[in-house]
N, C-alpha and C positions, 0 to 999 in steps of 0.2 A: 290444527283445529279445523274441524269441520265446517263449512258453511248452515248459514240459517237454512230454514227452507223458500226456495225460490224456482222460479219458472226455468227451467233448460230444455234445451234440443236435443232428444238422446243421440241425432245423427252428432252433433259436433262430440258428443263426447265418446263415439267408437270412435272418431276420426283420432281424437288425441291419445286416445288408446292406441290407435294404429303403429301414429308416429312415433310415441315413447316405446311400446316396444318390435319398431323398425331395425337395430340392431341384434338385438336376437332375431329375429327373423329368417335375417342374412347368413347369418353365425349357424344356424341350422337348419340352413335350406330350406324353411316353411315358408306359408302362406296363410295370412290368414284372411277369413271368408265373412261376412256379414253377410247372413240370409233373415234380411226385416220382413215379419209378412204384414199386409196389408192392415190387417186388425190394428198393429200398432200406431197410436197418435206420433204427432213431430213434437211438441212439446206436454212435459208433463211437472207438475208442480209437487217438491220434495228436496230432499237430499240429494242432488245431483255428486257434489261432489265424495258423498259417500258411497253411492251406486258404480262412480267413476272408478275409486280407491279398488273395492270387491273386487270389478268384473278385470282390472287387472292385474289383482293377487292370483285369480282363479288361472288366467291363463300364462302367466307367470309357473305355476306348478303344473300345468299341464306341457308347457313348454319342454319344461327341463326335464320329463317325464316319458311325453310321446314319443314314437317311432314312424308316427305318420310324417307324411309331407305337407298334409291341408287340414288346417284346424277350423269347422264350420261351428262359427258362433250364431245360433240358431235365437232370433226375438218372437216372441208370439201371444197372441192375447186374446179373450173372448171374441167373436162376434159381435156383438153390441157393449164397446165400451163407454157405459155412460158415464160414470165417475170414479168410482174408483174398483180396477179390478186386479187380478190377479196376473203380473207379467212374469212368462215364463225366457229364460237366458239357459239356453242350451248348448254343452257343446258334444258335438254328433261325433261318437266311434272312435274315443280318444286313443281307445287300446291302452289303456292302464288298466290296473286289477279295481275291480270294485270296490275293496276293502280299502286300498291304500285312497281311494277318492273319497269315500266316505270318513274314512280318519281324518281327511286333513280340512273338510268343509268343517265336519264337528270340532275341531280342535281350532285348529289355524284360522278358519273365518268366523266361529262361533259370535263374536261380539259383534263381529260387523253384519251378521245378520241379522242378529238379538234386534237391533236398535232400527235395524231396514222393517223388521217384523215378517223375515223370510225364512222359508222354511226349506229345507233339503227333501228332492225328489229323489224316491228311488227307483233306479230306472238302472235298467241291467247293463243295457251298452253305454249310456250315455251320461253326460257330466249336470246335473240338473239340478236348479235352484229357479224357486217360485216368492216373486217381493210384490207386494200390496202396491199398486201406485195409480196416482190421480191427476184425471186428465189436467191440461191448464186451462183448458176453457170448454166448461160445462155445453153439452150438444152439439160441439162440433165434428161431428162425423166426417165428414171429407176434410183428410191435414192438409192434404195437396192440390189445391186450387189453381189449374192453368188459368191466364187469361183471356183465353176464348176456346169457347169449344172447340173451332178449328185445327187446333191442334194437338185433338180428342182423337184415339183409333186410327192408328198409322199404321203400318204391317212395318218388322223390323226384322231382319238376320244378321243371327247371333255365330260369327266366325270364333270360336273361342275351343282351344285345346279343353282345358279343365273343364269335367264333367260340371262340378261342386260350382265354378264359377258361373259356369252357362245357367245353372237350376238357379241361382240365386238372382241374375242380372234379368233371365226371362219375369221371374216372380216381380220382381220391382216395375219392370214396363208393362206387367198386365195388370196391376194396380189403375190405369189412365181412360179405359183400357185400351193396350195394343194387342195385334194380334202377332205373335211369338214365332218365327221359325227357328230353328238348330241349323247350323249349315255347315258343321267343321269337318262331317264325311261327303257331304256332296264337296265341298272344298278343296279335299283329298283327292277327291277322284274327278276333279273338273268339270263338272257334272252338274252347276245350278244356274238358274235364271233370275239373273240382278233388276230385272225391267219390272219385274211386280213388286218389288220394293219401297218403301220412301225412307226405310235409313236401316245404311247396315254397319254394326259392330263389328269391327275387325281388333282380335290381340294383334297389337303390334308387332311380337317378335315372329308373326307368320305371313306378313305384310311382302309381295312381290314385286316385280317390277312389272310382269304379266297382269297380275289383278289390281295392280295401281291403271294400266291400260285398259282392262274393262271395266272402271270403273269412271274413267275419262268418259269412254263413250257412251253410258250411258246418261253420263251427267251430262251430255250432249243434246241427249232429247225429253230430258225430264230431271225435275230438281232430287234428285237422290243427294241423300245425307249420308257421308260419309264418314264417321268416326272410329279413331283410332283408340283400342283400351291399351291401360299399362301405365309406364310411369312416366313414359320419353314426352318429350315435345310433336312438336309438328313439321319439323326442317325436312325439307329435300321433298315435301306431298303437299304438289301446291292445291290438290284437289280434296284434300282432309276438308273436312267443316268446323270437326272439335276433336278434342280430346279426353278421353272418357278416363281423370285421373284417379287410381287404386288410393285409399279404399272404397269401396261403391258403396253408398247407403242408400235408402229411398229416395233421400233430399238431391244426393247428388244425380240422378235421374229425372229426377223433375224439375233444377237447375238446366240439363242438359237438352229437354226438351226444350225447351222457353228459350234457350241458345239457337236454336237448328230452327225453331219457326217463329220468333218474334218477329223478323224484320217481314216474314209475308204476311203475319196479320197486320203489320203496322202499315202496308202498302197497301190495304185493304181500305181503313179509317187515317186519312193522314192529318198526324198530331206534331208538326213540326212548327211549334208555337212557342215564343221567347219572345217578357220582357224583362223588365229591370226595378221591377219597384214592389214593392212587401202585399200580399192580400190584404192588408188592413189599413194602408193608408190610402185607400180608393174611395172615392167619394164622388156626388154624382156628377161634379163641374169636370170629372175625370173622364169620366162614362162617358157623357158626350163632348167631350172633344175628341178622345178616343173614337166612339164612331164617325165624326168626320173628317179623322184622317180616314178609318179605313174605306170609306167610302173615296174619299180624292186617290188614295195609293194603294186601295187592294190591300186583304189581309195577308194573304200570303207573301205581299212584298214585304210588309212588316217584320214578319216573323223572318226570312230570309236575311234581311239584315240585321238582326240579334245572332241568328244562329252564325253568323261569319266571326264573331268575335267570341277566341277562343278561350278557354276558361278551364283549370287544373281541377281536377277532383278532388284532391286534399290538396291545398296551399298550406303547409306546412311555417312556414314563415309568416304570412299573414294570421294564422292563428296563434301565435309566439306574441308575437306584438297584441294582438286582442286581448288574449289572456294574461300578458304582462300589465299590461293599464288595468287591467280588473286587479290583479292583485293574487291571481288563482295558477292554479299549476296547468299545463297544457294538458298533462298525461289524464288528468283529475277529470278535465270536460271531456276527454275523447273518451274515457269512460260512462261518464255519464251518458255521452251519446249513446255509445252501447247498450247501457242499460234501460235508455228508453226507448230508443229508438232500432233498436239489432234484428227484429221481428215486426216491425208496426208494419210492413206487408201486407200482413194479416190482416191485421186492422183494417187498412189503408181500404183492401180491396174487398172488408164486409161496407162498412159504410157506402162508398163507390155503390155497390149491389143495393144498398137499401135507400142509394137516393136520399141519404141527408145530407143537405147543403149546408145545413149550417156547422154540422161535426166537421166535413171539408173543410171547411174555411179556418174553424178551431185546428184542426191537427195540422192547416197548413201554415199559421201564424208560428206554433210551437213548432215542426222543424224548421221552418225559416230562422227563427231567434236563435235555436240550437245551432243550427248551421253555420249561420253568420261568426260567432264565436269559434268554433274552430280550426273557422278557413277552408268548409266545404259546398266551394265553390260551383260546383258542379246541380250540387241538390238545390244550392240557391237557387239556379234556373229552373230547375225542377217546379219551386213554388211560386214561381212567377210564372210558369207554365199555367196553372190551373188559375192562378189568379187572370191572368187571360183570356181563360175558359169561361167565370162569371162576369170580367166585363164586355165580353165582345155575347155573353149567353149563348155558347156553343154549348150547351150542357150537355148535347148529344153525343157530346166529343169523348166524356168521361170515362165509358167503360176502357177504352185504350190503354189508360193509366196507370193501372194497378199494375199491370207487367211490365211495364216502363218503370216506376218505381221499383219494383222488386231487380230490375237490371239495375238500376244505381244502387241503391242500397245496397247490392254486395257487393258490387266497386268501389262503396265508402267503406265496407267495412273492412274487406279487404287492404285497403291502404289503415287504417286506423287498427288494423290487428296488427298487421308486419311494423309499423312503426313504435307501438308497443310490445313490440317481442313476441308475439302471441304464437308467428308461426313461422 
C-alpha cells in the first residue's frame, strides 16, 4: 500500500533506485546516469513512494530491453517553480522501438500514472513521462544552500571517461556556481595544468601513480581538492580529500562541497565551543557566574576542556535503556527522529539567516529532548553548543552553524539509517 502524501528528497529516492536495481546493472554491464537540472527542487510534497514504484518499473523495462551501455535518467522542470509544476523524467536514446515504449507506458504503467496525474510524452527518441508535483516549501528557490559563500565559484576538472557522466556531474557543480573544465583528452595526452584548480574529479579506475605525484606536488603549494569518483574507498591515496560515491545526484554534490571546504570556513570563524547543560535550564544566576569564570579562565579554555571529552554519535546502548524505562520501542524514536528531524537543516539555516533567537532556542530544546532519548550524543553537544552562544552572547558566532549542523545531521542519520536496515 502506498504511502499518504508526505515531504521527500527526490535525491534519496534515485539513490534507492540505484541500489535495488545495482544487480541488474552488473548483470548487463550498464550504468545508470542521473542528470538533475538545476530547476529541480530537493524536496517535494506527494506520493513519494509512488513516484519511487513508477520510475523503477520504467527502467526495469528499459533494462531488459536496451542495448545501450548507459541509461541517462534525465529530471527537469520549469524555470520558475513556484508550486506546483510540471516534472519531466526522461530517459535519453533508449534504442527501443517507439511503439513497444508507448505500449508498455499505456498498459503496464497506465494506473500508476492515472493516480500521479501523469501523462506520457511523445518524443521520438526518447522514454518520456511528464507528473504534476509540488514544491515542499512554497518560495524556496535555491534547494542548495552552502554555508558560506566562500565556498561559492571554485574552478573544477572533470577527469572522467563517460561522456554522459562528465555532462551530467559538470551540470550539478555549475548549479553553485563553479566554473567546469573537461580534462579526460588533456589527461590522455599529458597535456593539462593542475595549478589553476581548486578541486579535481578523477574516475578512479584511471587513477596513476604519475598523477597521484602531480597531484602531491601541487597540493604542496596550494590546497587542491582531490576526489576520487566511483565506488572504491580511499586506501593506498593518502592525498584523496573525498570520495565522490556513484550514484551522483545534486544532493550528493553539495554534500561534497561542504566536505572539501567546511573546515577552512570553520578556520575562518572559530566555533569550537562545548558545554554540558539543555538551552532551557539557563537562567540568569547561570549567566553570570558563567561570565566570571570566563573572565578568570578565558573562553576558549572552556570550551577546550568540553571538547577533550569524547562523546559516540549514536550511543546505541544508552538509547535502549532510555527507551526501555519509557516504555517505547527504540527503532519507533529513531524514526521519529527521522521524521522530524532528517531535513531540519533547512530549517535550521533559514531561522540562523533571519536572526530569530527565539525559534533557536525552540528548535534547540526540541532536538536536545529528541536526542537525549535516543542516545545521540554527539548532537547533544551540538545544543549546548548554541546554548553557549546565548549565554556568553557571541551571537555573532551563529552564522557558522548551519553547516556544522548539517555535517552532524548526516552523521546521525547515517548511523540511525544502517542500524535500521535502511542502507
Amino acid at each position: 500500500m502506498d504511502s499518504e502524501e508526505s515531504i521527500f528528497d527526490i535525491n534519496k529516492i534515485l539513490k534507492r533506485i540505484y541500489i535495488s536495481l545495482k544487480q541488474l546493472n552488473q548483470n548487463k554491464n550498464l550504468e545508470l546516469i542521473f542528470e538533475m537540472h538545476a530547476t529541480i527542487p530537493r524536496e517535494f510534497k506527494g506520493n513519494g513512494q509512488l513516484i519511487e514504484r513508477l520510475l523503477t518499473n520504467i527502467l526495469v523495462f528499459v533494462y531488459k530491453y536496451t542495448s545501450k551501455h548507459e541509461i541517462v535518467l534525465v529530471i527537469s522542470a520549469p524555470k520558475d517553480f513556484l508550486y506546483e509544476e510540471e516534472v519531466s523524467f526522461s530517459i535519453m536514446e533508449t534504442g527501443i522501438a517507439k511503439e513497444k515504449i508507448l505500449a508498455f507506458l499505456e498498459t503496464d504503467m497506465d494506473n500508476m500514472l492515472s493516480r500521479l496525474e501523469g501523462k506520457i510524452i511523445h518524443d521520438e527518441n526518447n522514454m518520456h513521462i511528464d507528473i504534476p508535483m509540488t514544491i515542499a516549501e512554497l518560495g524556496f528557490r535555491r534547494h542548495y544552500r552552502l554555508p558560506s559563500k566562500s565556498m561559492l565559484q571554485k574552478k573544477v576538472l572533470l577527469i572522467v571517461e563517460s561522456g554522459n557522466v562528465t555532462s551530467s556531474i559538470a551540470k550539478m557543480f555549475k548549479y553553485f556556481p563553479y566554473d567546469v573544465n573537461l580534462g579526460f583528452k588533456e589527461f590522455q595526452n599529458d597535456s593539462m595544468d593542475l595549478s589553476e584548480y581548486d578541486v579535481v574529479v578523477m574516475e578512479d579506475n584511471l587513477i596513476t601513480n604519475v598523477f597521484k605525484s602531480k597531484i602531491k606536488e601541487i597540493q604542496k603549494i596550494k590546497k587542491l581538492k582531490f576526489v576520487l569518483l566511483g565506488e572504491s574507498g580511499l586506501e593506498g591515496c593518502s592525498n584523496v580529500c573525498a570520495c565522490l560515491v556513484k550514484p551522483i545526484t545534486q544532493e550528493s554534490i553539495f554534500e561534497l562541497i561542504i566536505s572539501l571546504f567546511n573546515e577552512e570556513v570553520e578556520h575562518k570563524v572559530s566555533d569550537n565551543i562545548e558545554i554540558n547543560r539543555p538551552i532551557h535550564d539557563i537562567n540568569e544566576k547561570e549567566i553570570m557566574k558563567s561570565n566570571i569564570d570566563t573572565n578568570q579562565n578565558g573562553f576558549q579554555g572552556i570550551v577546550e576542556s568540553k571538547r577533550a571529552i569524547p562523546v559516540e554519535v549514536l550511543d546505541i546502548n544508552k538509547g535502549l535503556n532510555n527507551t526501555e524505562g519509557m516504555g517505547v520501542l527504540y527503532s519507533d524514536e529513531l524514526e521519529k527522529f527521522l521524521e522530524i528531524f532528517e531535513k531540519s537543516d533547512l530549517y535550521f539555516r533559514q531561522i540562523v539567516n533571519e536572526k530569530s533567537e527565539n525559534k533557536i532556542k525552540d528548535f534547540c530544546i526540541d532536538l536536545e529532548k529528541q536526542a537525549k532519548v535516543i542516545g545521540a550524543e554527539s548532537m547533544l553537544k551540538f545544543a549546548d553548543i548554541v546554548s553557549l552562544i546565548f549565554v556568553y552572547d557571541k551571537l555573532d558566532m551563529l552564522p557558522i552553524y548551519p553547516g556544522r549542523y548539517h555535517l552532524e545531521l548526516e552523521k546521525l542519520v547515517d548511523k540511525i539509517e544502517k542500524y535500521l536496515g535502511y542502507r
